[in-house]
N, C-alpha and C positions, 0 to 999 in steps of 0.2 A: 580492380580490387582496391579498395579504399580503408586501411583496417586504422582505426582509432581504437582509443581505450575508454573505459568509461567505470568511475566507479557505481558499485551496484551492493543493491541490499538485500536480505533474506529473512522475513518474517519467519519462525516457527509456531504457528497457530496453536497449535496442541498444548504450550510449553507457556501461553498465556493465562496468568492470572488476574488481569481486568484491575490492576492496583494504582495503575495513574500513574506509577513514579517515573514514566517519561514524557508523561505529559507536565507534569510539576517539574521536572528539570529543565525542558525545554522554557519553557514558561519564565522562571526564574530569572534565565539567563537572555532570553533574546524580545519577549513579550511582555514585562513591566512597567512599559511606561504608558504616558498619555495616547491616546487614540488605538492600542492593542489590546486593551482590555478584553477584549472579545474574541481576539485573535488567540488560536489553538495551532500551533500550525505540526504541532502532532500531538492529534487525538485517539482514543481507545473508546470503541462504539459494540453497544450489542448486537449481536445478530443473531436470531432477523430483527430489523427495527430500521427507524428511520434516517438514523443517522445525522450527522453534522455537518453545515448547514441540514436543516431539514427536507427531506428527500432528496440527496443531494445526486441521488443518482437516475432522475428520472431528466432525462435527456431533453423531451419535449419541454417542461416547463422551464428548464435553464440554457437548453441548445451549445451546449459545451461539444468537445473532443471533434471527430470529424466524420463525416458519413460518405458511403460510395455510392456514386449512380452515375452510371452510361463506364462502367468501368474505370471509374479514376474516383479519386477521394477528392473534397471539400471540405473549409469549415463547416460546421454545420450553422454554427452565428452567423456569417453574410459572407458574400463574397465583396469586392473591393465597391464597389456603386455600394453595395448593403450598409458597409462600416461607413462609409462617408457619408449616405443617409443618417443614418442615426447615431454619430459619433457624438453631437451632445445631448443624447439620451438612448439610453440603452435599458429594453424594457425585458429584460433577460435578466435581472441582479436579483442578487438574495436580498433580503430585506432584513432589517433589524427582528423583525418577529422571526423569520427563516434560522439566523441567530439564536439571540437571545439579548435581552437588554441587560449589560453588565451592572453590576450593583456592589455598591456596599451596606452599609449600616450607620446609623445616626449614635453614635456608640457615648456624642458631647452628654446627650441627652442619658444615656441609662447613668452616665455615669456622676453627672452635677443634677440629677432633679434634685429637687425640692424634697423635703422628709414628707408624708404624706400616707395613705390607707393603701394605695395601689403600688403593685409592683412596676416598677419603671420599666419598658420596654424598650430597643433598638430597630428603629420602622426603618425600614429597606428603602435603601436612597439611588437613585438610577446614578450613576457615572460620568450619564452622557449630559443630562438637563441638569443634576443634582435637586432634582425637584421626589418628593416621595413618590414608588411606584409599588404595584403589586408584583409578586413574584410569580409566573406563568410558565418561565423553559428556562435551560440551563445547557451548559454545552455535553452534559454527560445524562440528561435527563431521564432519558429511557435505561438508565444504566440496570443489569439484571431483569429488563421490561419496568422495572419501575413500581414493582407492586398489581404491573395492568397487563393484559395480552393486547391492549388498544395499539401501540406502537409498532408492535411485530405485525400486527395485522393490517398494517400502511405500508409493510416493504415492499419494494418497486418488486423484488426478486421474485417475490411471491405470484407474482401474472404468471408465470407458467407451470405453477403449480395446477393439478384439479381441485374443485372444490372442498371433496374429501380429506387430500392431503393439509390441506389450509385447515380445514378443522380439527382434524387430528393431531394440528401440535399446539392448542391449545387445551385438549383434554391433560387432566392431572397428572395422567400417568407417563403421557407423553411430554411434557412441559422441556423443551430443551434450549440452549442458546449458546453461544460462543462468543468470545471477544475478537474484534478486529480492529487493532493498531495502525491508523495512518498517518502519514507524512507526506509531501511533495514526493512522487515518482521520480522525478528528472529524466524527463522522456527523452525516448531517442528522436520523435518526431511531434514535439510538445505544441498544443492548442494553445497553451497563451504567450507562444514565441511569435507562433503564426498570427494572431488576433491584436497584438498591440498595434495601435497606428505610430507610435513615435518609437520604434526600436529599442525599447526601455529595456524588454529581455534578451537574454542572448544565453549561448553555451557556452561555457569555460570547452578551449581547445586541447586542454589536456588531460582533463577529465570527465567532462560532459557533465558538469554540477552548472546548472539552471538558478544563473541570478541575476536579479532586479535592478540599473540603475536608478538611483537616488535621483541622480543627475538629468537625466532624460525623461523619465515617467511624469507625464502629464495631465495625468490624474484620469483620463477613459475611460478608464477600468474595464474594458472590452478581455483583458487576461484573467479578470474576475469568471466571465461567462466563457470563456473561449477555455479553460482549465474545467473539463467533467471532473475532477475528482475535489475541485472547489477549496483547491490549498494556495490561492493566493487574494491575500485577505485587502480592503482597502482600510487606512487609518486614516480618521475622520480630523482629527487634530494636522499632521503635517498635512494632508493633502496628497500624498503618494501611497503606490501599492506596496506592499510588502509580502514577503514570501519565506519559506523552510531553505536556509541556504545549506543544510547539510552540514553545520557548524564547520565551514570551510578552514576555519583559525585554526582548528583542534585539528584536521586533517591536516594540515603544511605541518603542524608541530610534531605531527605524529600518533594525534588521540583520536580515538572514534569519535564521533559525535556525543552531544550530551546525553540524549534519549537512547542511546546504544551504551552509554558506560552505566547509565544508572537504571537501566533493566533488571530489575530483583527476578524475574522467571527466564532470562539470559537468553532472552528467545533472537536476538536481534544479530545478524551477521553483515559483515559488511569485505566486500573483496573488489577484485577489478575482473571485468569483464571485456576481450578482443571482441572486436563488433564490423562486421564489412560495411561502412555506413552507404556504396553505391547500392547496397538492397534493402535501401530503408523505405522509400517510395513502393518497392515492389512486392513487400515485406506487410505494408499496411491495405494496401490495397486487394488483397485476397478474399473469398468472401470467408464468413463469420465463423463459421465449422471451422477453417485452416489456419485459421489466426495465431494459435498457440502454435502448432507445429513450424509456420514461419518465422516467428519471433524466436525461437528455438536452433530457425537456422541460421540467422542473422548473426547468432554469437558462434565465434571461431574460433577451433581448437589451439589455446594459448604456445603446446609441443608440438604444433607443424612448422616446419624451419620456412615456408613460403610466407605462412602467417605473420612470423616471426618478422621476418627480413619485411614485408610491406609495411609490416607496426615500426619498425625500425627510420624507413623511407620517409614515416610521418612523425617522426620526432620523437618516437615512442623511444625511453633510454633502457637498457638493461636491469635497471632496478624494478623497470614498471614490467616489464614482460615474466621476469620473479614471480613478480607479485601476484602477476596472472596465472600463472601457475603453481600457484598456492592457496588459490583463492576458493574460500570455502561457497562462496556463489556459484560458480562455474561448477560444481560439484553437485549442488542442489539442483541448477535449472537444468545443466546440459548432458551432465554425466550421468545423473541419477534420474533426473526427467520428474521429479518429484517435487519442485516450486514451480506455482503459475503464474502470472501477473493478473492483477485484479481487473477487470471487467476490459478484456483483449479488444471490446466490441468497439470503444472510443476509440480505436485505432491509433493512440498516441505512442504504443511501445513502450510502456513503463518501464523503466528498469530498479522498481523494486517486485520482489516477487515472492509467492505464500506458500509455504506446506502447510495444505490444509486440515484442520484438527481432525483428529479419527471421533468418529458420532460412534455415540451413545449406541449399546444394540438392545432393540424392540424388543418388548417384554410383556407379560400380562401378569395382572393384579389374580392369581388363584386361590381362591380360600382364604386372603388377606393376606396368601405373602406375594412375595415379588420374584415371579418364577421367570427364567430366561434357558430353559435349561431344556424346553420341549423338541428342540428345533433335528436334533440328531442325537443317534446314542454315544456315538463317539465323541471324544472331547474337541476333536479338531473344528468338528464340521460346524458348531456353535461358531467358532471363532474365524473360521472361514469363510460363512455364509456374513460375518457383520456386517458387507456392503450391502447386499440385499436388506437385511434387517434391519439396517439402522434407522434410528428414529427422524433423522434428517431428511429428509430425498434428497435423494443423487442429482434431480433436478435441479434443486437451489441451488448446490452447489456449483455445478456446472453455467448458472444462470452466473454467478460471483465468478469463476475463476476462469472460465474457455471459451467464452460466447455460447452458451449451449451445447456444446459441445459434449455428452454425460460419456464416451468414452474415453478422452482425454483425462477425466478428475479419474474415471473408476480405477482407469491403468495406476492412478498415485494412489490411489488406495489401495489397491490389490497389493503394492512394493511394501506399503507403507503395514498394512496388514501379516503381511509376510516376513517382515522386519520382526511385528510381535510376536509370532507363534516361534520365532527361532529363537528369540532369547528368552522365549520361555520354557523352552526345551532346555535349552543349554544352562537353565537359572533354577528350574522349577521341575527339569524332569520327568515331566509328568506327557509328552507329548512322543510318540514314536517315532525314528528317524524317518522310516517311509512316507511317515506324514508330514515333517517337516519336510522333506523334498519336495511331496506335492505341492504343498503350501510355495515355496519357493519357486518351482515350477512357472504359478499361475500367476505370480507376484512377478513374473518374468525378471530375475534377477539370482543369484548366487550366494553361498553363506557367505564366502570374501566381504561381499558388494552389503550384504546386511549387517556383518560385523563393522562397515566402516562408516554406515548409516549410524548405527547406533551411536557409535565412539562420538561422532561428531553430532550429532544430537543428545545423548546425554553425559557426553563428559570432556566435553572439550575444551582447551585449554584457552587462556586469555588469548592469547599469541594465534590459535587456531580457529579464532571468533571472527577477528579482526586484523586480515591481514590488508595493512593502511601501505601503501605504496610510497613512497620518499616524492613527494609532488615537485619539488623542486621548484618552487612558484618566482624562485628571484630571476630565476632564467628561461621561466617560461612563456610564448608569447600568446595572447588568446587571435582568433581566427573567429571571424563575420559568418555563419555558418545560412547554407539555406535548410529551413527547416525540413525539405524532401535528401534531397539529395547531398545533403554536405558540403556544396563545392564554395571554392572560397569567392567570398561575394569582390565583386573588382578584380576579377583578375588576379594579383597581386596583394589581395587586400587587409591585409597584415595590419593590427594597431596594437602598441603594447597596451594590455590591461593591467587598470587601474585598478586598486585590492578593493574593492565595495561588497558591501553587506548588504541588508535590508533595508 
């Protein structure tokens, strides 16, 4: 037993309002200069849709994360002869068009022309050449589909849907989508730790935050392709890669991250997560149906004193085991079984994780109104049945959040369902306790366990958001980590780390 600690995060999908303000904070603060222009390194995408980079999740055309065969996992980019073939050229990278060609505006011109008949215009100037360009994509381009269903109807997610179902969510009635916020995961068994050839990446040892030497990155960019989730960016101007360090500054001080403080829909949580890292290998390696349920069992009960005492063995101080046991992650993923990690299937072990938004329930257009109301006489069974009904399938979602897996998502919905009809009984009155039980029942959970669902999904406190563990960075050492199994590379192979950024 190998227990490390790891900071970890918790999207609230549901509680997303698609308004950018953490991507404009991030931005601000870490991606303003030359060569990042382009760089997002947390972006807010619609779904369904294509996403950033453009299809960022279809495996084959980028060969990110890693895949199993003959019973063991592999990058899925090359093995060690693979990278050393094609280490000066890598025919796996997203491409400026994948992107988007950043831009400004020729603003000398609108603003000193000449008096003249015609209104002076600001022609769109690329970034990268400064030469004038047309305007074609943008990093949030599909944003609400865009005006088009073209977009949604390129999402990877979409292959395992039927034909029917693909059509039916572009008819009018059905028209649905959601936002999904992302950031670097900081995996437990991350694709572009494994895919660098010069060691540039590495895990912080005392919290498992995935960051970039400056110093060693020798421009490869094999972490570009070897990252399925496509959050490490290359800047054209230095020459090196860069990446989401989790505004590590803010966490030594005490502060969440920027894209976590400036959340206007507060959907963002942030806590410490015990982890056995000896079943990381064995953890990733299961097939695609188990994925969640292992990754699930990976994180260890912060209040068992054996956990305790092994976190302890590994440097873990008493303020951090606190923290674990406050932490409103471990509450989402493990307690409540109600956050998932995004696409389980690249077997990297993300450790950020999603409650997935409750969809819409299916309706028909009658006589011109908008009737929902056929489904049962009783009030419950409307609202009981919304998994079956919703306009979503259970499919995509299951395609997004378990590896296919549709009884892992339905079990978060049936909680997450069951959570609504309680406090709407308890708010609204109008629902009967028998039925609330049922409802509770099949949601396999308790009023307790749905009263504290709620509390901490809609009204929890700063403090109860983010609970930031005291890192203690001036006395912490980092550890050579192998990206299967943890163990310390040399034997002995301790180096103090150096504060580096992106």
């Amino acid at each position: 037993m190998n227990i490390r600690a790891q900071v970890s995060m918790v999207f609230h999908l549901d509680k997303c309002i698609g308004c950018h303000t953490c991507s404009i904070a991030c931005k601000n603060i870490w991606t303003d200069r030359k060569g990042t222009e382009y760089m997002w390194w947390n972006n807010v995408e619609t779904k369904p849709g294509t996403g950033y980079p453009t299809l960022w999740e279809d495996q084959a055309k980028y060969k990110g994360g890693w895949e199993k065969e003959n019973g063991d996992i592999h990058l899925r980019l090359h093995g060690r002869l693979g990278g050393l073939a094609n280490i000066f050229y890598n025919p796996y990278l997203p491409t400026v068009d994948d992107y988007y060609e950043p831009w400004t505006y020729d603003y000398e011109n609108l603003f000193n022309a000449p008096e003249g008949d015609d209104q002076p215009t600001a022609r769109a100037i690329s970034m990268i050449t400064g030469k004038p360009m047309e305007i074609e994509a943008g990093p949030n381009w599909d944003d609400d589909y865009g005006g088009s269903p073209v977009y949604a109807r390129n999402d990877p997610n979409l292959d395992s849907l039927t034909d029917e179902e693909r059509e039916q969510l572009t008819e009018m009635e059905r028209v649905v989508f959601f936002y999904l916020p992302r950031i670097c995961n900081h995996c437990l068994n991350p694709g572009c730790v494994a895919a660098c050839p010069a060691g540039a990446i590495y895990k912080r040892g005392e919290d498992g935050i995935v960051l970039l030497s400056q110093e060693k990155c020798r421009a490869w960019r094999m972490c570009i392709s070897g990252c399925p989730y496509k959050k490490t960016y290359f800047n054209w101007s230095t020459g090196k890669s860069e990446k989401c360090i989790l505004c590590y500054p803010r966490l030594e001080s005490g502060q969440p991250p920027a894209c976590f403080h400036s959340c206007v829909g507060r959907i963002r949580y942030l806590g410490v997560l015990l982890y056995d890292a000896d079943k990381i290998k064995a953890s990733a390696s299961v097939a695609d149906a188990d994925l969640v349920e292992a990754h699930r069992a990976i994180v260890q009960d912060p209040f068992d004193p054996q956990i305790i005492a092994a976190a302890k063995a590994n440097g873990a101080s008493d303020a951090m085991i606190d923290s674990a046991q406050k932490s409103p992650v471990y509450k989402f993923v493990k307690k409540w079984q109600i956050a998932l990690p995004l696409h389980s299937e690249f077997r990297t072990l993300p450790m950020l994780f999603y409650v997935p938004p409750m969809l819409p329930v299916l309706a028909k257009v009658k006589d011109g109104k908008y009737d929902n109301a056929d489904a049962a006489s009783t009030r419950l069974a409307p609202l009981i049945s919304s998994l079956e009904r919703a306009r979503m399938p259970l499919r995509y979602m299951a395609s997004l959040f378990s590896a296919g897996n549709e009884a892992i998502v339905a079990a978060a919905y049936r909680k997450l369902i069951a959570v609504r009809i309680y406090m709407r009984a308890k708010t609204v009155h109008d629902i009967p306790a028998e039925e609330v039980q049922e409802a509770l029942t099949v949601g396999g959970t308790t009023a307790e366990e749905a009263e504290a669902i709620f509390q901490l999904t809609a009204k929890p406190t700063f403090e109860e958001r983010f609970v930031i563990p005291p890192l203690a960075r001036e006395g912490a050492i980092e550890q050579t980590l192998d990206p299967f199994n943890q163990k310390r590379e040399g034997g002995f192979g301790f180096r103090k780390a150096p504060v580096r950024g992106a």
